[in-house]
N, C-alpha and C positions, 0 to 999 in steps of 0.2 A: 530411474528417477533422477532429472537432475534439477535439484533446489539446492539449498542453504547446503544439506548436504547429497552429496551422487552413488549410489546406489546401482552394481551391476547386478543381474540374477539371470543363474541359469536354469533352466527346468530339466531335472531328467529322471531315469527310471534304475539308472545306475550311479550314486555318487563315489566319491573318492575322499573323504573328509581330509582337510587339511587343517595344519593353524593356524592359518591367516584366511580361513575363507571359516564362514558361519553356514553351517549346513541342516535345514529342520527339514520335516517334512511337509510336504504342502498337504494333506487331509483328503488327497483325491485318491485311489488306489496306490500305488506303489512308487509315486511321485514325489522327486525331494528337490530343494532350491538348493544351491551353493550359491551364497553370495560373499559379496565383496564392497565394504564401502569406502570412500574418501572421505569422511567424519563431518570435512572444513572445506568445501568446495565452493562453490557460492559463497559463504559466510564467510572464506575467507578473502574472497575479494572485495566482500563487501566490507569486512575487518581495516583492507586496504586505502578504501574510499574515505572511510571516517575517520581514519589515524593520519592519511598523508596526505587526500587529494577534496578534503573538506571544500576546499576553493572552486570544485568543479562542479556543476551537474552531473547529474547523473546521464545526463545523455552525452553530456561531452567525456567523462567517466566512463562510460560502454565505448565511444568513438575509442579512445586510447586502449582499452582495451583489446578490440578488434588489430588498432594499425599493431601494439606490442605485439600481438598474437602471430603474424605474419612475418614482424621483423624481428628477430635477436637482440637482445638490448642488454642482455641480463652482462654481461663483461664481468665473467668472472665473481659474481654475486651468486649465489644458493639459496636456496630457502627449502626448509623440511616445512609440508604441509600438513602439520599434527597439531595445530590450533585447539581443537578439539579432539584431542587426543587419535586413540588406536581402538576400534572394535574388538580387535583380535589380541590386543597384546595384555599381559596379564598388567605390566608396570605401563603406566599409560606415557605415550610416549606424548613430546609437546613441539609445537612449531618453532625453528629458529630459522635467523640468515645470519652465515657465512660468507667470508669474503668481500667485509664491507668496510670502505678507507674513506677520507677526509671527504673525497671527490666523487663518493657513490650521490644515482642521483637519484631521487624517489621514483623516476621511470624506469630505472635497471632494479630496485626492488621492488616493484609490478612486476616486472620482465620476469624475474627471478619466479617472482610466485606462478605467475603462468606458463614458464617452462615446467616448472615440478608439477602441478597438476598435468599437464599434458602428459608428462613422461608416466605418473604414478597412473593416469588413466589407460595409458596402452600396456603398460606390466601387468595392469591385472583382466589383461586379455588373456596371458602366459598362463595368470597363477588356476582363472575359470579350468584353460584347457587340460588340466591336468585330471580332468571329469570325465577322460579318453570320451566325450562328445563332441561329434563335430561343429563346432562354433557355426550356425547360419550366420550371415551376413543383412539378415534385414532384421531390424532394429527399433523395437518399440520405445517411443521417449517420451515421459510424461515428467510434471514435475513443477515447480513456480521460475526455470530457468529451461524450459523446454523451448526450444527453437534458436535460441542463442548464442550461450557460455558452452554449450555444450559441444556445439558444432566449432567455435573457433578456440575452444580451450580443450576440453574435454576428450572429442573426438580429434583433435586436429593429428593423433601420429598414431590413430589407429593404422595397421597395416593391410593392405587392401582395397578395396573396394565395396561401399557401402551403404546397406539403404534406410534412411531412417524414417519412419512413420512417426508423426509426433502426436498426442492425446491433450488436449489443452481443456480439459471438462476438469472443471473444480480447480484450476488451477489462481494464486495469486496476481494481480498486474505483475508485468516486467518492470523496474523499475528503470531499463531503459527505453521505457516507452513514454518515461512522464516527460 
């Protein structure tokens, strides 16, 4: 699911409980989810729009998003994605940026936030596999940022080759569609 917040789940018949992963069972025979969320995914870019780029559209908003996404901008700028805290962590952890001087410019703290989601989104490819399942490669996406933020934020450092089916029944407007 990628909305407000992104949500990985894996299904299997063997899990591996971890503490960063949330593991129930699914109520079908012997079936259990390991998942893994981002908290602040979506909401947090959208945290970004309201606080820095008020002045934009939202479609001019999604454009810069897209061109950040492909290009590096972040220079030395960080940002921990915990806006909404940690699923998994008992003390709730919070979002900051690092490495911010006279001359940072509100598109290297964009940059920043869309490196770290990317990056936080292919690690917890790492943290699924640890459910000794072999990861298929096709890819159900639903969500009120299905078709989007996912593919140029989300997925952009998954590693491999990949297919994603996307589900758009019940979902929100994109808001870079207005």
């Amino acid at each position: 699911m990628s909305g407000s917040t992104d949500v990985l789940g894996l299904c299997t018949d063997d899990p591996v409980p971890h503490e960063r992963l949330l593991t129930r069972a699914v109520g079908v025979g012997r079936r259990w989810m390991s998942v893994s969320t981002l908290a602040a995914a979506g909401s947090a870019l959208n945290w970004v729009q309201r606080t820095l780029f008020s002045d934009l559209s939202g479609r001019a908003y999604y454009q810069l998003i897209d061109k950040l996404a492909t290009d590096a901008v972040a220079r030395g700028v960080k940002f921990e994605p915990y806006l909404a805290g940690d699923r998994t962590s008992i003390e709730q952890r919070q979002g900051s940026f690092t490495g911010l001087t006279l001359s940072t410019t509100r598109e290297e703290m964009l940059g920043a936030v869309i490196e770290s989601l990317a990056q936080a989104s292919a690690a917890r490819l790492d943290l699924l596999s640890c459910n000794r399942v072999k990861i298929g490669h096709n890819v159900l996406v639903s969500g009120g940022s299905a078709g989007g933020l996912e593919n140029k934020v989300l997925h952009r450092d998954w590693p491999g080759k990949w297919t994603f089916h996307f589900d758009f029944r019940g979902n929100a407007a994109r808001p870079w569609q207005s």
